[in-house]
C-alpha positions as CSV (number, residue, x, y, z in Angstrom):
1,X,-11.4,6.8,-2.8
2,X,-9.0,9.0,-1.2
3,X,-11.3,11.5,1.1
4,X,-8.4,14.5,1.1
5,X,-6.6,16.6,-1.3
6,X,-3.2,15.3,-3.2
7,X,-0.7,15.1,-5.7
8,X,1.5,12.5,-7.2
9,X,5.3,13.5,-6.8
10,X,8.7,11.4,-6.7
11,X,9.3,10.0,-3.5
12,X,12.0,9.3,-1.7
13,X,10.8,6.0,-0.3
14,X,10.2,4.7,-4.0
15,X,9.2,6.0,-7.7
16,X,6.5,7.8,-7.0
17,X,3.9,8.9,-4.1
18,X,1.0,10.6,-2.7
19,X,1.8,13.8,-1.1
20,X,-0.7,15.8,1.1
21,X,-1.8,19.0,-0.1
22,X,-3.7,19.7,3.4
23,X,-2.8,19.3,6.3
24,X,-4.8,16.3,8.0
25,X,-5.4,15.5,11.9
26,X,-5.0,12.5,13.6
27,X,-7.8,10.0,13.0
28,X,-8.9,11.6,10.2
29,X,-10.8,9.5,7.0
30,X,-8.0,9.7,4.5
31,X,-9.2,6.7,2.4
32,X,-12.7,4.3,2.1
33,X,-13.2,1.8,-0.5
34,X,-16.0,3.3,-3.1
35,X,-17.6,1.6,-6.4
36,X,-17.5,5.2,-7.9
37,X,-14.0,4.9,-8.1
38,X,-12.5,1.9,-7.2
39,X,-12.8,-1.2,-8.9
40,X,-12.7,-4.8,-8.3
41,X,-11.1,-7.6,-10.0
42,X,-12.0,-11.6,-10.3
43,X,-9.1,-13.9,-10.6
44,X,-10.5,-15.1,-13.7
45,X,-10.4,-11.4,-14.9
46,X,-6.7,-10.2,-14.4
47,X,-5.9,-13.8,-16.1
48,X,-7.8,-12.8,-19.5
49,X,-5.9,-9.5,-19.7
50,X,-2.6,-9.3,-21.3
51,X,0.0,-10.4,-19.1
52,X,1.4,-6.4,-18.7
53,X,-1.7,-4.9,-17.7
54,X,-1.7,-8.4,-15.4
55,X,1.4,-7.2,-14.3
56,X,0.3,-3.5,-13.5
57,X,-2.9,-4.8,-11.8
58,X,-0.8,-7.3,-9.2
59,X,1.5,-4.2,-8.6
60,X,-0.9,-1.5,-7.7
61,X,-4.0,-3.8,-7.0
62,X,-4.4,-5.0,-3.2
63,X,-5.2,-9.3,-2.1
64,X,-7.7,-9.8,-0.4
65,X,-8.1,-13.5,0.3
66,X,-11.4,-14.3,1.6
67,X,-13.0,-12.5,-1.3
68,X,-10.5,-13.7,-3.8
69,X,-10.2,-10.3,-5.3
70,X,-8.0,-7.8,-6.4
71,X,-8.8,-4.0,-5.3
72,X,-7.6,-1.3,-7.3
73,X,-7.8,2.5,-6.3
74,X,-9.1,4.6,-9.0
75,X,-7.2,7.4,-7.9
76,X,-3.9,8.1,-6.6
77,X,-4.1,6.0,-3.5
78,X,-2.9,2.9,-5.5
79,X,0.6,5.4,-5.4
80,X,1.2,5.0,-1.5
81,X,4.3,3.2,-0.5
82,X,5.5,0.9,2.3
83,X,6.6,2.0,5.7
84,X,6.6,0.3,8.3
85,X,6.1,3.9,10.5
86,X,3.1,4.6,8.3
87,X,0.9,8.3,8.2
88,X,-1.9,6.2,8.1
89,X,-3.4,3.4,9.7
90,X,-6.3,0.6,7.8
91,X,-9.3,-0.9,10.1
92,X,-9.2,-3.8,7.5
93,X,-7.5,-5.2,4.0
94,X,-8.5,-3.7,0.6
95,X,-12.0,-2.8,1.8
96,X,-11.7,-1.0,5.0
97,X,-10.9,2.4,5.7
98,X,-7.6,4.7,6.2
99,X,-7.5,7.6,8.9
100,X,-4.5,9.8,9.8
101,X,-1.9,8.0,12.0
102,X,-0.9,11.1,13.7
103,X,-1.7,15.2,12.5
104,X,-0.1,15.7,9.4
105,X,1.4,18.7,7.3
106,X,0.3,19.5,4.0
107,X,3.4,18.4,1.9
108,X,3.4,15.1,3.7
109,X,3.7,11.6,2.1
110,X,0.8,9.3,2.8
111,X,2.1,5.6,3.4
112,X,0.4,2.4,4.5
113,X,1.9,-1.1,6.4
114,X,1.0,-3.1,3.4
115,X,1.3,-6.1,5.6
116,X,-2.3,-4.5,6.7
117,X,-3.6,-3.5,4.5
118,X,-2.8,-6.6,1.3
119,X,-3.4,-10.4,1.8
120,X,-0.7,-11.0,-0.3
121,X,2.1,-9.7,1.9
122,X,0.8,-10.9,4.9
123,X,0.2,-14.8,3.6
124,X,4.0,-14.8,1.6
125,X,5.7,-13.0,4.5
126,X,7.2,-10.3,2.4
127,X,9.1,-8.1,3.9
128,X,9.9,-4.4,2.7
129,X,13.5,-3.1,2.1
130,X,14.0,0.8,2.1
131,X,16.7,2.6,-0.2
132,X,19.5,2.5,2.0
133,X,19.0,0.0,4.5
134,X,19.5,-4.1,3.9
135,X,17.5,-6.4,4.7
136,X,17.7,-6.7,8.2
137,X,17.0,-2.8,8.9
138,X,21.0,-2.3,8.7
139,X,21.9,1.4,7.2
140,X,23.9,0.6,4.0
141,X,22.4,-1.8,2.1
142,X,22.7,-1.9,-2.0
143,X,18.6,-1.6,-2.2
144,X,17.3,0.8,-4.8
145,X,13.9,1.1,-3.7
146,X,11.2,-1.0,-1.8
147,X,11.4,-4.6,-2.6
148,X,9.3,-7.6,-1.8
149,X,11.5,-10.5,-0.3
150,X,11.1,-13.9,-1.8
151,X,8.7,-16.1,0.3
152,X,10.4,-17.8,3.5
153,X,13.0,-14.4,3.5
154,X,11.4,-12.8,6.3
155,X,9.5,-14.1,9.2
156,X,5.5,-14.6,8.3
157,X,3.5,-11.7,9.0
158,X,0.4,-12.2,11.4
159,X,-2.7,-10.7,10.9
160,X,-3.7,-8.0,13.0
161,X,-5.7,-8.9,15.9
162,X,-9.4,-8.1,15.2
């Protein structure tokens, strides 16, 4: 449950994003896993859905492995977007909690490393490609938007130290 004030606008990293409507200081709660809110999904339950809403729930939904799980926000967290100089900064994946990376300005768009915060990215070693840039961080590349990198693409992604 996001813990500050936003809105949903396009984004210039990808589709849409969350976008401050408060300014925020460093180390700040910006987002907490909450039941009211947020809900959880079984393996077993995205595979009796219809394979679109299976589909929506892999793309905004986070991994996390140990549980088995997929976490969706119930509100418009489940819009933030990769960067890998995120506004924010996760104690833990799906369940644990977001603060403020650094003060930030009302207007702001809140991102996340997804690597930290999703199973999934960390365990297929998917790496993120920005409009502009190719693969390798190079200005000029043909990308459209954030893109997952097929498995073996990028180097595996470690888990954060605990």
């Amino acid at each position: 449950m996001l813990m500050v004030d936003t809105e949903l606008r396009p984004s210039p990293i990808h589709g849409l994003g969350v976008f401050l409507l408060e300014p925020v200081r460093r180390g700040a709660l910006i987002w907490r896993f909450d039941t009211r809110i947020d809900r959880v999904y079984s393996v077993d339950e995205v595979a009796s859905l219809p394979p679109h809403i299976q589909q929506y729930l892999r793309t905004y939904s986070t991994w996390h492995e140990q549980a088995q799980v997929y976490v969706l926000c119930g509100d418009n967290a489940r819009f933030f977007n990769h960067s890998q100089a995120p506004t924010t900064i996760s104690d833990g994946v799906a369940f644990g909690h977001d603060h403020a990376q650094r003060d930030l300005l009302a207007g702001e768009e809140l991102t996340s490393d997804y690597a930290t915060i999703c199973d999934q990215a960390r365990r297929e070693g998917a790496a993120f490609v920005q409009p502009g840039l190719r693969a390798n961080g190079v200005q000029g590349g043909p990308a459209a938007g954030f893109s997952i990198l097929a498995a073996g693409a990028a180097p595996a992604l470690s888990a954060p130290e605990s």
